[in-house]
N, C-alpha and C positions, 0 to 999 in steps of 0.2 A: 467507618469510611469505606473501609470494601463493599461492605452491602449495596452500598449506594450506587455502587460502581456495578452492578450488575444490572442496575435499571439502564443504564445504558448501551454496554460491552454484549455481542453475541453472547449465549449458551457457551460456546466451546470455545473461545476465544482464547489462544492459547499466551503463555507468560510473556513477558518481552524480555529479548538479550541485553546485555551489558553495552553495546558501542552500535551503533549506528554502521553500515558497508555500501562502500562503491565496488562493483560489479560489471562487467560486461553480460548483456541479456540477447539474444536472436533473438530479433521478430519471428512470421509466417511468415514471410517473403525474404527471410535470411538477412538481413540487415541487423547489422552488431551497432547495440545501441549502450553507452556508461548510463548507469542508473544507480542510485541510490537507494538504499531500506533506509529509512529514519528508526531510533527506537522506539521514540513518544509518537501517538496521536492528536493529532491537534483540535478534533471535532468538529473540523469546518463540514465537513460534511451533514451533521448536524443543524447547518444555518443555513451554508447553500443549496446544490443543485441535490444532493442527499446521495452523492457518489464521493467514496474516501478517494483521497490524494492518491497519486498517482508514486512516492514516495508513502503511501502510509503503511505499516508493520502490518495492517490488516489486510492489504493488496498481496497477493499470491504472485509468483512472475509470469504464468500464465498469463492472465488478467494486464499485468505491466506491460507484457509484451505486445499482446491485442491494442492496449492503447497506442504503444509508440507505433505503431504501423499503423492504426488511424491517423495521428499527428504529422506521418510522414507523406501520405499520400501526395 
């Protein structure tokens, strides 16, 4: 079953934690946004636009915070 799990999962895709967190994140433009890490990936990304959720364990808060300041304009 792991194996399988590598045809899909990055290279270095690192473990996932035990519980899920909500967080406070800044954007670029300083704007404090609540966000959530999930722990599971859902792989919509996979079917849809082939961008992980915005919540996925695989999104960096880099990355989460570039989107909410898109979102917010």
């Amino acid at each position: 079953m792991l194996r399988l799990g590598a045809t899909v999962l990055p290279g270095a895709t690192a473990e996932f934690e035990n519980c899920s967190s909500v967080y406070l994140l800044t954007d670029r433009l300083g704007r404090t946004h609540l966000s959530r890490r999930r722990v599971g990936c859902c792989y919509f990304f996979k079917v849809a636009d082939e961008r992980a959720c915005s919540t996925c364990p695989r999104v960096d808060d880099a990355t989460r915070a570039v989107r909410f300041a898109e979102v917010d304009q």
